[in-house]
N, C-alpha and C positions, 0 to 999 in steps of 0.2 A: 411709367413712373416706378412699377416695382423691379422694374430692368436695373434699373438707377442707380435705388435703395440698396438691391444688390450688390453691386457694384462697387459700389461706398464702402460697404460692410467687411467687404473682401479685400479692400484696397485696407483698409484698417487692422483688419485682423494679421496682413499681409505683414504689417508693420511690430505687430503685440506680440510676437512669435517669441519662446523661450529663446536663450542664446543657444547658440549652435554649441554642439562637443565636438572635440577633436581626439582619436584614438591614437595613443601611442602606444607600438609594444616594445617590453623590455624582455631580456635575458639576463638570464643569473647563472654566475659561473660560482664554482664551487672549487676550491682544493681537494684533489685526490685525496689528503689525508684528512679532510674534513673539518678542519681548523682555520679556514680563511672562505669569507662568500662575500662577494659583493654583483651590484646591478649595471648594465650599462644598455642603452639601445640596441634595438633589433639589426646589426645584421643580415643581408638579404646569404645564405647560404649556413644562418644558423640551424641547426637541429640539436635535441636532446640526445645526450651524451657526448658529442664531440669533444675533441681534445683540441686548447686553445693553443694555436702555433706562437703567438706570437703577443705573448701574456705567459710571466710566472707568478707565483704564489710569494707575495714578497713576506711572509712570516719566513716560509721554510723551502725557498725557489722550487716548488713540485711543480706539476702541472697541474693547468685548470682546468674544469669540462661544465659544459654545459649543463646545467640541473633542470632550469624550467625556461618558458615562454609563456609571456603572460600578456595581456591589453589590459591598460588602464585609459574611462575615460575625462578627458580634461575639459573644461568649461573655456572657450574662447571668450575672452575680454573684450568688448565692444569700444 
């Protein structure tokens, strides 16, 4: 019987569970002259500092470089 009970209790709890999060990371690229930043997704061969090939600085066409790497996490909607 308290096999059961168990059981029950587990199969319930199984179901009450917070929603899951999902971690996304982002990159922030910066203007060399420090006047334009914006975020976009991670990149698999992002690193800090990098110089962006294939992205300018549309204020003052410079180049871009990498400034940070970050995760944020997001709540999945059920």
């Amino acid at each position: 019987m308290f096999l059961i009970m168990s059981m029950i209790s587990n199969i319930l709890q199984q179901r009450e569970r917070k929603p899951k999060e999902k971690i996304v990371v982002y990159t922030v690229l910066s203007c060399i002259n420090n006047d334009y930043e914006e975020r976009r997704e991670f990149i698999p061969g992002d690193y800090v500092g990098k110089i962006v090939k294939d992205k300018r600085c549309p204020k003052d066409n410079s180049e871009l470089r990498i400034k940070a790497i970050y995760a944020e996490k997001q709540q999945i909607e059920r």
